[in-house]
N, C-alpha and C positions, 0 to 999 in steps of 0.2 A: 517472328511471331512468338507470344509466349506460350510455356506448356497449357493441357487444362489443370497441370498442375498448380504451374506457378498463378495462374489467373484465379483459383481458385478464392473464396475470401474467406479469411479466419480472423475470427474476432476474439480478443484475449481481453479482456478486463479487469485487473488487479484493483479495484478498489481506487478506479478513477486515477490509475497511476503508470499507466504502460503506453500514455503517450509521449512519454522522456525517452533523452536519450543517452545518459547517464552520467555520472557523478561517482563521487570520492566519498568513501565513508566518514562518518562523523564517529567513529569510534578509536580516534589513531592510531591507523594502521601499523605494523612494523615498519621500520625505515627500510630504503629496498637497499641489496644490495648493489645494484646496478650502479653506474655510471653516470646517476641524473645531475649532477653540479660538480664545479670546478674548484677547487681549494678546499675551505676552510667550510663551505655553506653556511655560516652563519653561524656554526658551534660557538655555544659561550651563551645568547643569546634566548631570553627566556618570554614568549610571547602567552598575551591571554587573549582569545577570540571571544568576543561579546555576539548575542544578538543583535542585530543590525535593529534600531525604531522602526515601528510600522507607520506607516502615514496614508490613510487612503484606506487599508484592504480590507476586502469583506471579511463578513466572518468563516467563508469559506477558503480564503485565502491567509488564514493566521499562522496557516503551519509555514511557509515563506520565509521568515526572518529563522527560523531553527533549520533549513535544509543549507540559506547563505552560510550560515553560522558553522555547519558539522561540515559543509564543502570545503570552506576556506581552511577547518582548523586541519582537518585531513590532507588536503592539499600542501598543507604549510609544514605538518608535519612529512609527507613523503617526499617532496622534492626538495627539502633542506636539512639543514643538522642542527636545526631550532629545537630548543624546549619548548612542545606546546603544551600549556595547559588544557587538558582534554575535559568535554562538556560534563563530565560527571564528575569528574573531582573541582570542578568550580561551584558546580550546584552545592557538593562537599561540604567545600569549605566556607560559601555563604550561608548554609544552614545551618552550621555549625556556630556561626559568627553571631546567627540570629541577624541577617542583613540582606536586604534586598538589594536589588539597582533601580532606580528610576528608567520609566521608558525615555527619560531625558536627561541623557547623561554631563555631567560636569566633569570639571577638573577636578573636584574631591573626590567623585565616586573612581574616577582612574588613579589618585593616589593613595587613595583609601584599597582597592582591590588590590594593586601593586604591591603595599605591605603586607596582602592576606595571602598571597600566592608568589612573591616573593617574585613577581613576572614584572620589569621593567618596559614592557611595551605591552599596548591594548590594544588590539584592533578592534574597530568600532566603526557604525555609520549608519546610514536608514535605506529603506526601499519603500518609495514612493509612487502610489499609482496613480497616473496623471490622467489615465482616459480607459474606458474598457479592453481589459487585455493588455496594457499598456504602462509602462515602469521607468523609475529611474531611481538608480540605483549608485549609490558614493560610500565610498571609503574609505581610513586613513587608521594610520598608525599612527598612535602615539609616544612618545617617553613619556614616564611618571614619573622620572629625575628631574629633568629638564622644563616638561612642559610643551616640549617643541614637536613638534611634526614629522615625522622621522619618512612617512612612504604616507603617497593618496592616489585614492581614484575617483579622477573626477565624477560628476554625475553622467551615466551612459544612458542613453535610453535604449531600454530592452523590453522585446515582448513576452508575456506569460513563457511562450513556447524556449525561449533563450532562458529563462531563467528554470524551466523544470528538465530539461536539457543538459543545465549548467554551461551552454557556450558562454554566457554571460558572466560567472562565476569564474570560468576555466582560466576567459583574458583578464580580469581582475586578478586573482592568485597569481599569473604569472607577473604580470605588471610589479605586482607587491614586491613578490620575491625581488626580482632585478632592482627595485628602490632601497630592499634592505641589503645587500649588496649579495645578493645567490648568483651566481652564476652557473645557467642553465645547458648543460651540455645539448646536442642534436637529440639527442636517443631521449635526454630530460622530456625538454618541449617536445617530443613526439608523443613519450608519454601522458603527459599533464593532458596535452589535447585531446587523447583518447579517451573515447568514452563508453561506456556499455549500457544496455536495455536495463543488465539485471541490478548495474550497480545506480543508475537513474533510480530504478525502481525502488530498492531497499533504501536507497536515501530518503525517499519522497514517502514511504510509508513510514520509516522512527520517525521522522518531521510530522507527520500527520499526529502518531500517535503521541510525541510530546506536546504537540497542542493538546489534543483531546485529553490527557491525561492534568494537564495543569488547568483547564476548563471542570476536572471535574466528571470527567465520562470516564467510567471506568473498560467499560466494555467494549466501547469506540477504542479505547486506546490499546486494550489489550490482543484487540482484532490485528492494528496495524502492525504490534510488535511481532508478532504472528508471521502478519506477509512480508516484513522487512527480512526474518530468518528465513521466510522459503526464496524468496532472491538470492539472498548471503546468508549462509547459514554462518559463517566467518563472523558477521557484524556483532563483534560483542559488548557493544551498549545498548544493540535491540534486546539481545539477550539477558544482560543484567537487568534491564528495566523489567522485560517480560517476568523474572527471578522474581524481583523484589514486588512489583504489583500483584503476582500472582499469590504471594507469602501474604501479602497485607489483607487479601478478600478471603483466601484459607483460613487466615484468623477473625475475620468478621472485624477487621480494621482499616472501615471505609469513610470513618469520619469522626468527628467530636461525637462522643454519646455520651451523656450526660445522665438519661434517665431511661428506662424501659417503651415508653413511648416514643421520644426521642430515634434511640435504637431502633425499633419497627418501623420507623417511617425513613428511616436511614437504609433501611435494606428493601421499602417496599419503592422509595425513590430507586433504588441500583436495579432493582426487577422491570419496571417501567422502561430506563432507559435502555436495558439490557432488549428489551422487547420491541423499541422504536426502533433502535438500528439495525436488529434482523429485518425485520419488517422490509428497509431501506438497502439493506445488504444482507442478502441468501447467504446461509451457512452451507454454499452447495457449488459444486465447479459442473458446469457441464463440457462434455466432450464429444464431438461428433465427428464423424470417420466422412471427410471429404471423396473418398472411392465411393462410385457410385456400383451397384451389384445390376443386373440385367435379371429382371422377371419374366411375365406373363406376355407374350408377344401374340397379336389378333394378328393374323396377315392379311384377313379379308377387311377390315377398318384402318389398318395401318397405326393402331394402337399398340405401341408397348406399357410396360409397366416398369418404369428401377425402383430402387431403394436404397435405402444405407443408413449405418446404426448410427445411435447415440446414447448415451449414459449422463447421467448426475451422480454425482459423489459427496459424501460430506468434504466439507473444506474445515479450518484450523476453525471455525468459526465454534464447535463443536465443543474444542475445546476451550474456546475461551465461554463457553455457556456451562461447560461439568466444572469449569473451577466456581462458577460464580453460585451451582446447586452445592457443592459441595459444602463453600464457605456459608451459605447460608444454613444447610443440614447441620453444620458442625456446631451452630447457636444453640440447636437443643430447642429452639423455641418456633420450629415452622408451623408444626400444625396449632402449637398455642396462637400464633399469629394470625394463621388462614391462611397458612401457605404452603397446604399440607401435597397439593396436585401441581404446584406450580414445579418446573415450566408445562406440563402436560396437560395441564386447563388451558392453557394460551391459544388462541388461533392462528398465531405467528408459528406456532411448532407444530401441529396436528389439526386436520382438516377436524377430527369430531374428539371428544374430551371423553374418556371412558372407553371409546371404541374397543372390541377383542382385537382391533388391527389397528395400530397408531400408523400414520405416516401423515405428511401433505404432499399435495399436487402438486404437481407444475406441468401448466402449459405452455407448449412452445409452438411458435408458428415458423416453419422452416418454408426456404423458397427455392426451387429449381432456377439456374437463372443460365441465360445462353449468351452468347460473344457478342451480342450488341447488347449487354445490359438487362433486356428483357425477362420477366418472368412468366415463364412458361407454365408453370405451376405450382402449388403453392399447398403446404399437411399442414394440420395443424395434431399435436402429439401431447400426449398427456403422461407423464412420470409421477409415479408415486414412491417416496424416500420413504422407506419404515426405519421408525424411530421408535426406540426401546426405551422399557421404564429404566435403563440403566442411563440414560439422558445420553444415546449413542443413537448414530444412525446408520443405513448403509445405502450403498448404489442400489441405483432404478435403472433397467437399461430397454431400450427400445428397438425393433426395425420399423422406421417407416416408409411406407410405399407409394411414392407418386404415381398415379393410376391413370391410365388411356391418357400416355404422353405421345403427339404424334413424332412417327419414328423420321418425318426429316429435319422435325427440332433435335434431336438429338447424336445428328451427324455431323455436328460440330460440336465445338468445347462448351461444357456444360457443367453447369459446378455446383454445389450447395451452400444456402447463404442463411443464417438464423438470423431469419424479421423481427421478433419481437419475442419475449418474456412475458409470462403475465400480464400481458396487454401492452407492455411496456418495451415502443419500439427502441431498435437497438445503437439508435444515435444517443439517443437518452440512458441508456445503459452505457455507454461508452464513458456517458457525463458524468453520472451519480456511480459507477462503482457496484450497480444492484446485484450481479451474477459474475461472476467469472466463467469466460466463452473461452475455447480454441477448438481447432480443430488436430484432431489426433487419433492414436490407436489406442483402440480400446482391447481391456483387457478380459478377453473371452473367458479366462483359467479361475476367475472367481464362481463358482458354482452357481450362487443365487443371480447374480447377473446376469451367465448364460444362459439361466432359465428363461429368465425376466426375457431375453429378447429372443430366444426361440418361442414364446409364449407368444409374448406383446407385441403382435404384425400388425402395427395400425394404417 
């Protein structure tokens, strides 16, 4: 039987990206020294990884063809001794070209990129969604000498979960390799196949935010680049992008401006959007301490009373809102604007606008739950994040007390389960990304928090 430990439930949500199970960075890694291939690996051999066409996918599903794209070129570069041309110097040197690619690629645009990057093979293909949740996904290398077909994979069908996983990905790349003649030591292929929570995740976040950034969302994307470094603080194309998107909003260079109005509505668009997606996704982690503590015990009723803490914290989110007051501040023209309170006139940021006490709420509805699933009881907890005119915030922390629990519900295993977010149960948190949940130790040693929860006994 499991502990009440291990039965316990902990819900973690990274921005709708922590049901993978992991993946190869798209920022080419160093080549390992290890033992992963047999000769020559391909040395000599100078490959360019394209985004795969999309066919099918929603618009929530667009970042897709960039997680294929940074898995394969990562892949390609660790388990061989290829040149890969890596995602940011291809973007590089097609901006530089002034040249785009067609989502429908031809034989010009592979021998036309061939001569820009000096790379004799393309890998290329699409990912096709044929039914809900549901994919097929193909492959192939080409020569831009020749024209000829050098490595393919055929069309596989794989589900959502295969492909943000990357098991779908993983047997492709290896497939590749052994077509372009790599040969894959034991320890290789043990590698390739393994996979990690954090390194799923940081892939699946720069993919999120290379969509959202080529769409246009500046804030969406600067959120992801955000959660890709706290996965991997390593990945460093989350990290240049985050560098460089964050220079271009410091400078108030978020789009063509043209004119003074132009401008204003340039920056009142990036406020807007900046305010949608908080709204969508809290700038806030909460954490709640799975130990349950033993209260108030009736002996004549057979009532007890437990409890146990919980906190919210500002998350990176935070900071991707002080780069975006900043770069607006630094215009010189907020308050000419009318934009003199923002973000602190928002309702997305502070329950009331002017308050002597800024913060917003959050409600959370947490649940006692016992070894058949049941809940036996059920708080509902209210935290308030105070948020400074310096556009900072800090933790809310809480105990809360489930009250007249009978004591032979709690003679078995018994756990803590967070039902729902501002109203917003926690299957649909799981979906959308709204909060980030786990369960953990909180830390007592920050002063105001300590207060917060010897105070706030709800």
């Amino acid at each position: 039987m499991m502990s009440p430990i291990q039965k316990r439930l902990s819900i973690l949500v990274m921005l709708a990206v922590l049901g993978l199970a992991g993946c190869a960075s798209a920022a080419s890694p160093q080549k390992s020294e290890g033992p992963y291939f047999e000769g020559s690996g391909g040395a000599g051999i100078r490959v360019a990884v394209l985004e795969p066409r999309a066919r099918g996918l929603s618009p929530a599903e667009a970042w897709l063809p960039a997680m294929v794209q940074g898995a394969l070129a990562g892949d390609f570069n660790r388990y061989s001794a290829m040149t890969v041309i890596d995602r940011q110097n291809l973007d590089r040197i097609l901006a530089e070209q002034e040249k785009s690619l067609s989502p429908y690629y031809s034989d010009d645009d592979f021998i036309s990129l061939g001569n820009l990057t000096n790379a004799r093979y393309i890998l290329a293909g699409s990912i096709t969604k044929t039914a809900p949740a549901l994919f097929l996904l193909e492959l192939a290398i080409s020569d831009t000498e020749t024209g000829e077909r050098r490595a393919s994979w055929p069309p596989e069908p794989c589900t959502l979960d295969d492909l943000r996983s990357m098991r779908a990905l993983k047997r492709a790349a290896a497939g590749l390799l052994e077509q372009m003649g790599v040969a894959l030591t034991q320890a290789g292929r043990e590698a390739l196949e393994r996979v990690t929570t954090s390194e799923a995740a940081a892939e699946a976040a720069l993919s999120r935010g290379l969509a959202a950034q080529k769409n246009g969302a500046v804030t969406e994307a600067l959120s992801y680049y955000y959660d890709a470094l706290f996965f991997d603080d390593s990945l460093r194309e989350a990290d240049d992008r985050l560098s460089s998107l964050s220079s271009d909003v410091s400078r108030g260079n978020i789009g063509s401006i043209r004119d003074e109005i132009e401008r204003r509505n340039a920056w009142l668009g990036l406020m807007e959007e900046c305010e949608a997606f908080f709204a969508s996704h809290l700038p806030y982690e909460l954490v709640y301490e799975g130990e349950l503590a033993r209260g108030r015990v009736n002996y004549g009723t057979g009532l007890a009373d437990v409890s146990f803490a919980l906190a919210s914290y500002p998350s990176s989110g935070f900071q991707v809102l002080r780069k975006i007051y900043d770069g607006l501040t630094g215009t010189g023209k907020k308050a000419e604007w009318g934009f003199a309170q923002w973000p602190l006139s928002s309702p997305v940021f502070v329950d009331e606008s002017g308050a002597p006490s800024l913060g917003k709420t959050m409600t959370i509805g947490a649940e006692l739950v016992n070894e058949a699933g049941s809940v036996i009881a059920s708080k509902d907890i209210y935290l308030v994040n105070p948020v400074s005119r310096t556009i900072s915030s800090g933790p809310a922390g809480a105990t809360a007390v489930f009250e007249d629990v009978p004591v032979e519900e709690l003679a078995g295993a018994v756990w803590v389960r967070i039902a729902w977010v501002n109203g917003l149960d926690a299957r649909a948190i799981a979906e959308s990304g709204y909060i980030k949940i786990r369960e953990g130790r909180i830390d007592r040693g920050q002063w105001q928090l300590r207060q917060d929860i010897l105070r706030n006994r709800q």
